[in-house]
C-alpha positions in Angstrom: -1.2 -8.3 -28.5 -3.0 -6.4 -25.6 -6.5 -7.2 -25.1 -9.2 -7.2 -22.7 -8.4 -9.6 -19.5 -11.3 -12.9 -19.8 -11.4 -12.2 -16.2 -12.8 -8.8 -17.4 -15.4 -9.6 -19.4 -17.8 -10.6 -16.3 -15.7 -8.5 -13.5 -16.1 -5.3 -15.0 -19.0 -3.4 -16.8 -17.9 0.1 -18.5 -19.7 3.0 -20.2 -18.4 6.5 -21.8 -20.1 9.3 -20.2 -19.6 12.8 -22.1 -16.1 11.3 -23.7 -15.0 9.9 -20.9 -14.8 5.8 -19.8 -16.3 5.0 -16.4 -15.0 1.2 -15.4 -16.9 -0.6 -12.5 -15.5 -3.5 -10.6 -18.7 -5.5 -9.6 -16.5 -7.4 -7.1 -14.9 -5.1 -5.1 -17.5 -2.2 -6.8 -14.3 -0.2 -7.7 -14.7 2.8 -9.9 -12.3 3.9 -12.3 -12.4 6.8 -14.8 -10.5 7.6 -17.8 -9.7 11.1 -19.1 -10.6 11.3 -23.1 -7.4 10.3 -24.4 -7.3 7.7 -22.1 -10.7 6.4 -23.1 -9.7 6.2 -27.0 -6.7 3.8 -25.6 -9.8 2.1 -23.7 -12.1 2.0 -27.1 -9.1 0.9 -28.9 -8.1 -1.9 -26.9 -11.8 -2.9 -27.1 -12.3 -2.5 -30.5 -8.9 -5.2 -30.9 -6.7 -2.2 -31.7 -3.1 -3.0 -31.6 -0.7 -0.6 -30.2 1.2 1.0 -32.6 -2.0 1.9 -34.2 -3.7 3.0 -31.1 -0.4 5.5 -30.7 -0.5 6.4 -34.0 -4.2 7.5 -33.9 -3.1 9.9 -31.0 -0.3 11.3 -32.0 -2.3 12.3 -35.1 -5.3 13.3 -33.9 -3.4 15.4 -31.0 -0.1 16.7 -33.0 2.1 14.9 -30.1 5.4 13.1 -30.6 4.6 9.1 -31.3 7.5 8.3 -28.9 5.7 10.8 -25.6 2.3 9.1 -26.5 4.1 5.8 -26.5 5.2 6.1 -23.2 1.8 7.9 -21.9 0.4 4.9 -23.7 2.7 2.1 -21.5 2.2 3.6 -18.7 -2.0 3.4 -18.7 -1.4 -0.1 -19.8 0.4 -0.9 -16.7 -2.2 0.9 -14.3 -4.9 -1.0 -16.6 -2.7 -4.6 -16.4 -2.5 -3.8 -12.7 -6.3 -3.7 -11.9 -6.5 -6.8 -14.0 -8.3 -5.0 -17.1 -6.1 -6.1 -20.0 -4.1 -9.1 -20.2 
């Protein structure tokens, strides 16, 4: 299951601003920003989403092949993993 890094709960502090996620580091004070659909993969993982339902979602809501938002999908959570935002 992916979910929100514990280092994340006191190194980051995010908000969504006009539908889109703004992620501050408050260590380094690194600023990241996610595009919309982005941002639902964001809320998603925050609201304890798992992934094929999270892919799901936006293939629906979007009309896009589950296997192209899959990938879209993998490769956010690496950039995410990478900055140490989900586990």
């Amino acid at each position: 299951m992916l979910k929100k890094s514990a280092e994340s709960e006191s190194r980051f502090v995010w908000r969504i601003v006009e539908g889109e996620a703004l992620i501050v580091d408050l260590t380094t004070g690194g600023f990241f920003s996610l595009d919309r659909v982005g941002t639902e993969v964001w809320t998603g993982l925050q609201n304890g989403w798992e992934l094929p339902q999270i892919v799901e979602t936006i293939a629906m809501k979007y009309g896009v092949d589950e296997q192209m938002v899959r990938l879209d999908v993998a490769d956010l959570l690496e950039d995410l993993s990478r900055e140490g935002l989900v586990d």
